[in-house]
N, C-alpha and C positions, 0 to 999 in steps of 0.2 A: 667363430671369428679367429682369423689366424694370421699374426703380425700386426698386431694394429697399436698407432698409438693411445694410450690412456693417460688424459691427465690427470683426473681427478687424482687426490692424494691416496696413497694404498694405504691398509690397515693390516695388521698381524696379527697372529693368531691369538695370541696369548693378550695382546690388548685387547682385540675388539670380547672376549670372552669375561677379560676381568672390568676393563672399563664399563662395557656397557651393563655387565651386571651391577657393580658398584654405583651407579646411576640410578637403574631401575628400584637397585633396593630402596633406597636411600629417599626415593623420589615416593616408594611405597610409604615410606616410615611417617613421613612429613604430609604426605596428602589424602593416603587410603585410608588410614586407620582408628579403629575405634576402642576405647576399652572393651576387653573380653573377660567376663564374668563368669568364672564357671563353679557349680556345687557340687558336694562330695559325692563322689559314684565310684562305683568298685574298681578293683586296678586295672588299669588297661583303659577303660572306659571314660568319660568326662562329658558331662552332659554338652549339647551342641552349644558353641558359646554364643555370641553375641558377633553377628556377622562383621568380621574385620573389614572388610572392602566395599566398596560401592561400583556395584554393576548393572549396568541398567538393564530394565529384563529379567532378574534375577532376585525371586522371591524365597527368602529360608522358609524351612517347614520345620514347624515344632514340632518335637517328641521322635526326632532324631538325633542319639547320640553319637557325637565324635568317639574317635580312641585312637590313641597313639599305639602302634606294634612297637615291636623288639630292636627291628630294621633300622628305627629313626623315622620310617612314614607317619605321618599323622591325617588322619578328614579330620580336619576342623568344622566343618557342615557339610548341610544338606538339602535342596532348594527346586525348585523347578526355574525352568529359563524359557523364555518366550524370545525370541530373535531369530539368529542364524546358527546352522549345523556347522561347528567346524572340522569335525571328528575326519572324515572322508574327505574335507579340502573342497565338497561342493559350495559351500557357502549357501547351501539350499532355508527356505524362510520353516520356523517348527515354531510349535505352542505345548508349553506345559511339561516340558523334557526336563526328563531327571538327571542332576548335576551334584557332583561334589567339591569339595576346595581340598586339594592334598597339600601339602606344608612337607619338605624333605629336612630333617632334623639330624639325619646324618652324619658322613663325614667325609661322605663320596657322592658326585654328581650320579642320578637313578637314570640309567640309560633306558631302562628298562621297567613300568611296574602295570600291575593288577590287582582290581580290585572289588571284591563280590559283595552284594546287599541281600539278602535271601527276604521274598517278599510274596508269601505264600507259595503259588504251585508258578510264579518267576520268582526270575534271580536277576539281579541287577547288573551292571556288568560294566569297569569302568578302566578305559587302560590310558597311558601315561607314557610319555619319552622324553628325555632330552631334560631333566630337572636337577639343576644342581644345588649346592646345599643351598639351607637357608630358606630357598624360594619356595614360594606355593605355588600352583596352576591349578585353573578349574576346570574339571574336565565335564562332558558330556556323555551321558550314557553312550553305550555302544551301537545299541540298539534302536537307539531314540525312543526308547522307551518314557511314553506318558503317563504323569501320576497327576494326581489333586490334593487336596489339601486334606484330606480325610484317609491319605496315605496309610494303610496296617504295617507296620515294619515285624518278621517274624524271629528276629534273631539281629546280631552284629556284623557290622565290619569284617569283612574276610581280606587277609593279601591274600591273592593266590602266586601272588611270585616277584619278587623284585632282582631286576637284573645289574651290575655293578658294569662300568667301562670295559670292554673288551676290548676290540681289534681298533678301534675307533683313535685318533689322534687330535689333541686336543690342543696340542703347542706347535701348530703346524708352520709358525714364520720362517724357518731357514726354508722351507723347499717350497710356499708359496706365498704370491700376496694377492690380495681382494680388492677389488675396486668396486663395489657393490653401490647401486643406486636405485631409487623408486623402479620396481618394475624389471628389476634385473640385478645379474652378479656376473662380473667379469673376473679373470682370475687370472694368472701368470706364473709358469712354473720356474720360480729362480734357485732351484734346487744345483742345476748343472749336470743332469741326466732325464734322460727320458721317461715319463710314466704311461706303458702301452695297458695298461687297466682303466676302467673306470676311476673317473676321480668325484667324488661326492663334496656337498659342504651341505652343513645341517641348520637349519635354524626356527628359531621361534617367534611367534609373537606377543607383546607383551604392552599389556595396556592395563588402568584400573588399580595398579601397584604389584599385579601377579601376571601370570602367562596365562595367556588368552587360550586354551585348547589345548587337551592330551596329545594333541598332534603336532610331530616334529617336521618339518617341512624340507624336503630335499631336492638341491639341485643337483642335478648327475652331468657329468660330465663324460658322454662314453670314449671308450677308445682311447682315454686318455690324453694326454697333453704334453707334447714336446718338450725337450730343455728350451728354456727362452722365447717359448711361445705363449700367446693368450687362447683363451677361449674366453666362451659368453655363455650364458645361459637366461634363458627369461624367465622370470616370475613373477608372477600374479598376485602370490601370498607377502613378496617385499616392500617392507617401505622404511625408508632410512628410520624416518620418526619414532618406528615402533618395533622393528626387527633386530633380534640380539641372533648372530650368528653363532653357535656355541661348538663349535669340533667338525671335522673333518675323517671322513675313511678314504684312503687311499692305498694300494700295496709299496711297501719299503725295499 
């Protein structure tokens, strides 16, 4: 879409990233949550506590221990989920998929993390994007790997990597605004120069008190985007209600 007018009101960067977080947390504190009880277990370690949120579909499994790493990551649990796959964006129907809650404790939004369960001759396998502090997300196995309640777990929690902010832009308001609605993200380069790159916006979904899926969901905008032009892009995974827009990649 190119020159078009948009009424709807725009939002910036730096707002819709802290607003809508500071909503969602806030919304988590007062409506997800439950006390979490936990007993003494070696360091590192803490037995699974007492499931904080309410997901439908989504049953804890005893005699999985949480552990907070070094990083600031934390699993809080460990559960099967019977719904939909969000992992790949099919939105495909699964039974009995193995899920954990990750909790960023931090100090920096985790652009980046992984995370291994070693569970005899498999290994679990569970990756993550787009988590800034504070927040938890539950993610989906990778693999969609199904377990049952009778679960052998052979060892602990593994990170295998967590990645910090990179090239990524997170205070994007001087060079663009968003006009984002159910089903789509419109954009506007008020920058005053051309961007002949790709322009990206990144975002999540977020329902239940935490972010719905390991999976950061991207709109691409190829080719870039004129000084003082719109583009559009459509999406399936947006909806004003429950979508936090969180950063932008573009070249400067």
């Amino acid at each position: 879409m190119t020159n078009t007018t948009v009424t709807k009101k725009h939002i910036s960067g730096k707002a819709i990233l802290c607003l809508t977080l500071v909503f969602f947390l806030m919304l988590g504190l007062f409506t997800g949550c439950k006390k979490s009880v936990q007993k003494e277990a070696p360091q590192g370690t803490e037995s699974a506590p007492e499931m904080p949120y309410e997901i439908p579909g989504f049953t804890v499994l005893d005699g999985i221990e949480g552990i907070s790493f070094d990083n600031g990551l934390q699993v809080l649990c460990a559960g099967t989920f019977s719904g939909f796959y969000l992992e790949d964006g099919s939105d495909e129907p699964i039974n009995d998929v193995l899920c954990i809650i990750v909790k960023n404790n931090g100090t920096s939004l985790a652009e980046y993390g992984q995370i291994e369960l070693p569970l005899g001759e498999q290994t679990a396998s569970f990756e993550f994007s787009g988590l800034p502090v504070g927040a938890a997300v539950f993610v989906q196995e990778k693999n969609r790997l199904t377990v049952d309640k009778n679960l052998k777990v052979d060892g602990a929690f593994v990170c295998k990597g967590l990645a910090l902010p990179g090239s990524i832009v997170m205070d994007f308001g001087n060079d663009f605004e968003l006009y984002p609605d159910d089903g789509v993200l419109n954009i506007k380069n008020i920058s005053g120069k051309d961007y002949t790159s790709d322009v990206s916006v990144f975002y999540k979904n977020y329902e239940n008190g935490l972010f719905m899926g390991g999976i950061t969901y991207r709109a691409r905008f190829s080719g870039g985007i004129k000084a003082g032009e719109y583009a559009q892009s459509m999406q399936k995974h947006f909806w004003n209600d429950t979508s936090a827009i969180l950063y932008m990649a573009y070249a400067n």
